[in-house]
Structures are given as structure tokens and as C-alpha cells.
C-alpha positions in Angstrom: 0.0 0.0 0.0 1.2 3.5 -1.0 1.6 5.9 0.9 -0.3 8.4 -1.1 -2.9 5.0 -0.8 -2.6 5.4 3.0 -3.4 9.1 3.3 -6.5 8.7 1.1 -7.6 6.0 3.2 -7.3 8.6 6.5 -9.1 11.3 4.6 -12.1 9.4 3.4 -12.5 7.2 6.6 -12.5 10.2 8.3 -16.2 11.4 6.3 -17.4 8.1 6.8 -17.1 8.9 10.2 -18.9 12.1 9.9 -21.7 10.8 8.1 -20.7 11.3 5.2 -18.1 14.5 5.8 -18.1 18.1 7.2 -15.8 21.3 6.7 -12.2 20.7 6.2 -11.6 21.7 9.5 -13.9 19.4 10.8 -12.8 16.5 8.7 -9.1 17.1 9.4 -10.0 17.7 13.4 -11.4 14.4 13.6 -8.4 12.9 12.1 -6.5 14.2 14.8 -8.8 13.6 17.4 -9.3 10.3 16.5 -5.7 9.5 16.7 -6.2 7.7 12.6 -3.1 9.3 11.8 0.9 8.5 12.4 2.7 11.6 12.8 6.3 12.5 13.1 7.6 16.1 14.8 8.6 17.1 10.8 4.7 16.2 9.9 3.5 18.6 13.0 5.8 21.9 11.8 4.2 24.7 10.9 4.9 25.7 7.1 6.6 29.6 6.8 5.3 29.7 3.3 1.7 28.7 3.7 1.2 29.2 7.8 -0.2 26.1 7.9 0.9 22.4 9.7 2.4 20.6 7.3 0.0 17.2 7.6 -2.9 19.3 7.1 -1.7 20.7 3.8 -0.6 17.8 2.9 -3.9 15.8 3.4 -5.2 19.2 1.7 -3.7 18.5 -1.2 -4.7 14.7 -1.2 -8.5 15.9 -1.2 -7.5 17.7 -4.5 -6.6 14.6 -5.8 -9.4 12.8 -4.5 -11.8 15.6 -6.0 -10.5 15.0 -9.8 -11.1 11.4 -9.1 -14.6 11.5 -8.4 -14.1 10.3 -5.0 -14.8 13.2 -2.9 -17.7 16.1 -3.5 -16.6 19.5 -4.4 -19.9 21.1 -4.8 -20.3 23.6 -1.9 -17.7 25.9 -0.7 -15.1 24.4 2.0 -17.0 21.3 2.3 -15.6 17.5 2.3 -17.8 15.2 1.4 -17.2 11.4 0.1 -19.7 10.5 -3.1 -20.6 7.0 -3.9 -18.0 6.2 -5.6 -15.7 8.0 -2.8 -17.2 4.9 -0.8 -16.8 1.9 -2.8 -13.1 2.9 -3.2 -12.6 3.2 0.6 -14.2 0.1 1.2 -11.4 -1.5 -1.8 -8.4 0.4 0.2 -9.8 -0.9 3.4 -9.3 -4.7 1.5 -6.2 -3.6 0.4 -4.7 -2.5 4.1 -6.0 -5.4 5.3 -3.5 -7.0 4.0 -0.5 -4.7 4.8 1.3 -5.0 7.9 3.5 -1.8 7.6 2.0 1.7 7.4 3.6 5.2 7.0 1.0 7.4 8.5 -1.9 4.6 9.5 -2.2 4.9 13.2 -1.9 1.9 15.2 -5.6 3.1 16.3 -6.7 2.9 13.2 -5.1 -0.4 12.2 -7.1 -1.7 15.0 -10.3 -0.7 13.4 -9.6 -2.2 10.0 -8.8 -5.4 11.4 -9.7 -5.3 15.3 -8.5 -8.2 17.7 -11.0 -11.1 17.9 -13.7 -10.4 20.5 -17.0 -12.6 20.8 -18.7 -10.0 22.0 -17.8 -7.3 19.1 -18.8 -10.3 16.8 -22.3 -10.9 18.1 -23.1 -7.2 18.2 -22.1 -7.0 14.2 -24.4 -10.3 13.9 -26.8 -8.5 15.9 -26.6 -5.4 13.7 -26.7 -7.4 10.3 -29.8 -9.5 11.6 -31.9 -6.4 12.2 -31.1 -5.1 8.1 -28.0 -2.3 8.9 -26.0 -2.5 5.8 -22.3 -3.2 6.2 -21.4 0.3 6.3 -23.7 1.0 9.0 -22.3 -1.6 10.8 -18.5 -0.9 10.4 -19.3 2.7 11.6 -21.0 1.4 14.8 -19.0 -1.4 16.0 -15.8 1.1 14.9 -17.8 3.7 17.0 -17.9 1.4 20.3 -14.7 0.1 19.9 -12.8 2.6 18.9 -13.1 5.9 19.7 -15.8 6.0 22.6 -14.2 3.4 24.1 -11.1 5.7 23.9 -12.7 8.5 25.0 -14.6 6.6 28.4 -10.8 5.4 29.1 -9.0 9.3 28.9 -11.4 10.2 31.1 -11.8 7.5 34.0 -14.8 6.5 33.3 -14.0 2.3 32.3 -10.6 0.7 32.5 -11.7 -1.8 29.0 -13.3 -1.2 25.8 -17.3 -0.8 26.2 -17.4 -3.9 23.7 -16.6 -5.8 27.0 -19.7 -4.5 29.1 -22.4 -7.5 28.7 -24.9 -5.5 31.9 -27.5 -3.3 30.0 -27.4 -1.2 33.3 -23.9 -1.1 33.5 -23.6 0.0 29.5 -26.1 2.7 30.5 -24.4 4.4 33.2 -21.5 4.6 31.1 -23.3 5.7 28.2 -24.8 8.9 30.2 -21.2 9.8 31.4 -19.9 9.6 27.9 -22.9 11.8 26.9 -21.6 14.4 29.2 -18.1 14.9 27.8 -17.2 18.0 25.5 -15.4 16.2 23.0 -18.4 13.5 22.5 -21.1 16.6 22.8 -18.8 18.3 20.1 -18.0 15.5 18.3 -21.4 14.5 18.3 -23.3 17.3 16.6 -20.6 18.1 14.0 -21.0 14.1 13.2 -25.1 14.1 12.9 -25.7 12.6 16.0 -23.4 9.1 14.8 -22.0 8.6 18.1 -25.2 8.7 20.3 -26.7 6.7 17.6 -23.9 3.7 18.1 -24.3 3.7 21.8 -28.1 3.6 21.5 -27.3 0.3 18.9 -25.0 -1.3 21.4 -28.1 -0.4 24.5 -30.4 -2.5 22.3 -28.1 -5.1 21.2 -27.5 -5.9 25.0 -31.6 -5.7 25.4 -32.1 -8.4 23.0 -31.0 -10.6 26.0 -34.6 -10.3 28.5 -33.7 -12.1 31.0 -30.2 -10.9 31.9 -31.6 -7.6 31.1 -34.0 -7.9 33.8 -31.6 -9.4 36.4 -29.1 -6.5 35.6 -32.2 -3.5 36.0 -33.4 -5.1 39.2 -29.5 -5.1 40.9 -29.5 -1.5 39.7 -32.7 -0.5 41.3 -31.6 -2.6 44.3 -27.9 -0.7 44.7 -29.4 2.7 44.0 -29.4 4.6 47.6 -31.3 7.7 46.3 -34.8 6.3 46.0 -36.8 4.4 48.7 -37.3 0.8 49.5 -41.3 1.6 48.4 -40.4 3.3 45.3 -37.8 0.2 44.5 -40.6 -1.8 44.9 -42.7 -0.2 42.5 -40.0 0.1 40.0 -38.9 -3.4 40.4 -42.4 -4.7 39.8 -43.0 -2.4 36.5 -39.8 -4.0 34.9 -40.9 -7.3 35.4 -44.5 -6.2 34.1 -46.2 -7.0 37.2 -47.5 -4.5 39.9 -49.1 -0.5 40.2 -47.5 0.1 36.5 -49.5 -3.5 34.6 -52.1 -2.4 36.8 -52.6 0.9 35.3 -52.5 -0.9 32.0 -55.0 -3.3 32.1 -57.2 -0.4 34.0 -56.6 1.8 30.8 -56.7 -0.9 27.7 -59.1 -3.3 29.4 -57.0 -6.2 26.8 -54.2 -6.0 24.2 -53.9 -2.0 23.2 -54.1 -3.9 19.5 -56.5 -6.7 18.7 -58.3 -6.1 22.4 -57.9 -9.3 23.2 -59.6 -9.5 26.7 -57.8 -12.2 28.7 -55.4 -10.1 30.5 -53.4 -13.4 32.1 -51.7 -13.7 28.4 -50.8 -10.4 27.9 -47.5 -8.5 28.1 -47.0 -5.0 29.7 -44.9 -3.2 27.7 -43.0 0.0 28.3 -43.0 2.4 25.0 -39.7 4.1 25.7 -37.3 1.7 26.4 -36.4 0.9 30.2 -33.0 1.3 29.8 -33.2 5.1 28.1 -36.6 6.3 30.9 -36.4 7.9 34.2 -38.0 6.8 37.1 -41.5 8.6 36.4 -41.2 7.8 32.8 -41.0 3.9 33.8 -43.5 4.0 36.3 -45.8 5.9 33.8 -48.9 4.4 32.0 -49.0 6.3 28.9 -45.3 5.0 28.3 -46.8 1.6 27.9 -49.1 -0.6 25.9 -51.0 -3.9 27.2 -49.9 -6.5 24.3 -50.2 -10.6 23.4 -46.8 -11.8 23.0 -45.7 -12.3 19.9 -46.8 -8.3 19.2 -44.8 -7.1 22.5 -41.7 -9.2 21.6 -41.6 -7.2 17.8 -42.2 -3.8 19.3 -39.2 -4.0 21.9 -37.0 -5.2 19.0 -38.2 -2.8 17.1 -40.1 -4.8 14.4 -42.8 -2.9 14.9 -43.9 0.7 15.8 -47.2 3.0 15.2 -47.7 6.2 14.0 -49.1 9.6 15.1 -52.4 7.7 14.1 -52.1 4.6 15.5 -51.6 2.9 12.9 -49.2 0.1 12.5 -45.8 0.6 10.9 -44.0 -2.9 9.7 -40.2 -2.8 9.3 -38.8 -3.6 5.9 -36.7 -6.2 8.0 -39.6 -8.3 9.1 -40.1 -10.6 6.7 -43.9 -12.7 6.5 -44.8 -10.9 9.6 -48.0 -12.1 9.0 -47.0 -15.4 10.2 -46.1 -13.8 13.4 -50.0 -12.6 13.6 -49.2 -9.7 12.2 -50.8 -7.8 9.5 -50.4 -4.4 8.6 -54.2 -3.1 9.1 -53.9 -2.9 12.5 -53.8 0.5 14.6 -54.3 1.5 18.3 -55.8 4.2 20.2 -53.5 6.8 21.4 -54.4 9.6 23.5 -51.9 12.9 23.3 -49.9 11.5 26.5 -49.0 8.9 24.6 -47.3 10.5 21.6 -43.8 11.9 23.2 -43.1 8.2 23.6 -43.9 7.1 20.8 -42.4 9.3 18.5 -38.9 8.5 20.8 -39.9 5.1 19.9 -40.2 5.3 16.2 -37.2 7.6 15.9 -34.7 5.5 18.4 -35.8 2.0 18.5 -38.2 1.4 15.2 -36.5 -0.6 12.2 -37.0 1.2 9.4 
């Protein structure tokens, strides 16, 4: 691999990243930030002629040569952006690196992301992500997201010790996801990148809540060890995650049967929260109108995400669920909704929902 092979690599890995790419400050910042690229101290001198460091107009230059090549948009002023063909070429010098051992300016970081260490958990998460329809660029961007730089990020700071691809407690991954969420270079980092980062720890928090029962175990320790709230109120909260209790209560008082076909036999029915445990507060979970009173098979394909309603009510099928009519599912049926419902639900089909 060249070396002018390895820079054009950084540059358009680094708009992938971005979703897609940013300013050339911004692009360039990440590549910094991110640690994707080797540097020596002649590569970090400031250029007399041109007052600028020399890797930056370097990498400046490679965009120029990217640009006559189709590879990177040149449309709007000061703007990097990969095309589509800018992709398919990363994706052939991301092949190519693979099988390169020795790099000029690839950082060891980012030789970890094009071919990371084994890791069964990392390798269930990309099943994960592939079973529920992301395409592959998707889900290198994600599992690159978890871990590479957040988990760098959560170690600089104190807040883990490993890479989050090693947390396997929903509760645990969420406390760690809310101090993440309050760092300046992931609130930064975050908004310049349309919202990729949040959205790969959100992926990760439901790829740990496609495990129920260890999910349930995990929130009920947390409710247990948490000395802010009262033994009353832990009761109360305990008994809404396992769907029993004031919160199913409420349910069955409000739906009078499943919130869909009305199916009366309450026994057999699910209570369901709307937005996910995992992301509510304490009043939010304990909160009827952020749940719905459903049979089975229809409460197991909303929390995946399989299923969703809209402002209407009406049902919205993912274009992942295949023959959901064999799963009793058809796409004519709606629900009721009141207003109070409607926060959570839009959360629902933004964060959770399949599309």
C-alpha cells in the first residue's frame, strides 16, 4: 500500500465517520482527534510559506486529488464530502490495508479498526446489527464507534478501564453511556458528526436488550444498589420491569385487553413500556401512557423494534420483518393513542423502530 494510498484512506475514513463529511476543518479535526493518523515532529511543523501544519496541507492536497477522481464532492464551498463512488473505493483500500502489515502514517488506532482483535462479543453485536437489516457500512461505523473511539474516549477520562465492547450489563452500559454523553469532545464530536455517536451507543443499549432475562436481572440489581430512591419506590419500579405491579395495573385499568387486537384475557398479555427501560427515568417507567397492554408475539416485535405505530395509530412494519403475517401480524392494525402517549412514541419510532 502506497503511501499516497494510506493518506487517502485517513481522509475518506475520516467522512465516513462524519456521516458522510463536514468542513475541512472538521474532517481534518477528527483525524486528529481520533488519533487515525501516524505523525512524526517534521509532519507537526508549521509551514513559513503557507502558515499552515504541514499534515494538514498535505492531506489538503490529497482531497484535490481525490476531488479530480470522483471520489470526494466538491460542490459547496469548504465542504468535504465522500460520493458513492468516494465509498466503494474506501471500502477497496480498506481490503487492500488489510492486507498490509506496515503503514507510513496509518495509526496503530486505526489499524485496529480495519482489522480489530478477535472479540465474541464485538462479533455478536455485528451479527446483531446485520440480523436487524443495517448495511455493512452501518455496521462498520457502529462497532468502529464502540470500539474505537468511545471506548477511547470513556478510558482518557476515567470512566471504564476496558473497551465498552466488554460491558455485557444493559445497566452497566447505560451508566457509562450517560457519562460519555456528558463529555465535550463526544457533545462536540457528536453534533458536528449528525448525531453518529449517540446513535452507536443507542445500537449497542439495544443489542444488549435483545437478551430479556439478563436484562431484567441486571435493572433489578441497579434498582436494588441505588441509595437515592426508597425501598417503596424500588418496589414499585422493580415490579413495573418485570410487568407485574401499580405500572401493569394501570394498564390493564386503561386498555381493558391487548392496546391492538383487544384481546380480553389479561393473564396472556404482556405490559410493555414504550420508551425503552434502559433510556426512561424513574416517572417515565412507572408511567402508564409510556406503555401498551400487548399478546406476546406483538410485545416481543415492538421491543426489538419490528414494529412501531404512528401519530395515528396505525401500525408501521419494518422492511426487515419478513412474513410478519406469520407472526400474527398484519399491517391493518392500529391503536388508540391519547396525546400523552405521543412523546413516547415518537422516541420510539425515531430510536428503536427498524426502518
Amino acid at each position: 500500500m502506497t503511501s499516497e494510498e494510506e493518506k487517502r484512506l485517513i481522509l475518506l475514513l475520516s467522512m465516513r465517520q462524519l456521516n458522510g463529511g463536514g468542513t475541512k476543518k472538521e474532517v481534518l479535526d477528527n483525524i486528529q482527534s481520533t488519533s487515525l493518523i501516524k505523525l512524526s515532529d517534521f509532519d507537526r511543523q508549521t509551514m513559513e510559506s503557507r502558515d499552515e501544519i504541514r499534515w494538514r496541507n498535505d492531506l489538503a492536497y490529497v482531497r484535490k486529488h481525490l476531488v479530480s477522481l470522483q471520489y470526494v464532492d466538491d460542490t459547496g464551498w469548504n465542504q468535504w464530502h465522500i460520493t458513492q463512488k468516494g465509498e466503494a473505493y474506501l471500502e477497496g483500500l480498506i481490503l487492500k490495508a488489510k492486507q498490509t502489515n506496515d503503514f507510513n502514517f496509518i495509526s496503530e488506532g486505526l489499524a485496529q479498526l480495519i482489522y480489530p482483535p478477535p472479540s465474541e462479543d464485538t462479533s455478536y453485536f455485528s451479527t446483531w446489527m446485520r440480523n436487524s437489516g443495517l448495511s455493512d457500512s452501518s455496521i462498520q461505523k457502529y462497532e468502529g464507534a464502540i470500539c474505537g473511539v468511545l471506548s477511547q474516549w470513556a478510558q482518557e477520562n476515567g470512566i471504564i478501564s476496558t473497551s465498552l465492547s466488554e460491558i455485557t450489563n444493559s445497566s452497566e452500559f447505560a451508566a457509562v453511556a450517560e457519562e460519555i454523553q456528558k463529555l465535550e469532545i463526544f457533545q462536540t464530536r457528536n453534533s458536528t458528526g449528525h448525531y453518529m455517536y449517540s446513535s452507536a451507543l443507542l445500537k449497542y443499549s439495544q443489542y444488549l436488550s435483545d437478551s430479556p432475562s439478563v436484562l431484567i436481572e441486571s435493572d433489578i440489581e441497579s434498582i436494588m444498589s441505588d441509595q437515592g430512591i426508597s425501598v417503596t419506590e424500588k418496589l414499585n419500579l422493580i415490579k413495573s420491569r418485570i410487568g407485574q405491579g401499580a405500572f401493569r395495573g394501570k394498564l390493564i385499568n386503561f386498555w381493558k385487553g391487548c392496546a391492538v387486537t383487544g384481546f380480553p384475557i389479561v393473564n396472556l398479555l404482556v405490559a410493555s413500556h414504550i420508551k425503552p427501560w434502559s433510556v426512561s427515568s424513574n416517572s417515565e417507567r412507572l408511567d402508564a401512557f409510556n406503555g401498551l397492554l400487548l399478546l406476546p408475539n406483538l410485545d416481543r416485535a415492538f421491543d426489538l423494534g419490528y414494529i412501531t405505530f404512528d401519530s395515528q395509530g396505525n401500525i408501521l412494519i419494518s422492511s426487515v420483518f419478513k412474513n410478519s403475517s406469520n407472526a400474527g401480524i398484519s399491517a391493518s392494525m392500529k391503536i388508540n393513542l391519547t396525546d400523552k402517549h405521543q412523546a413516547y412514541l415518537a422516541y420510539h419510532r425515531e430510536h428503536v423502530f427498524k426502518e
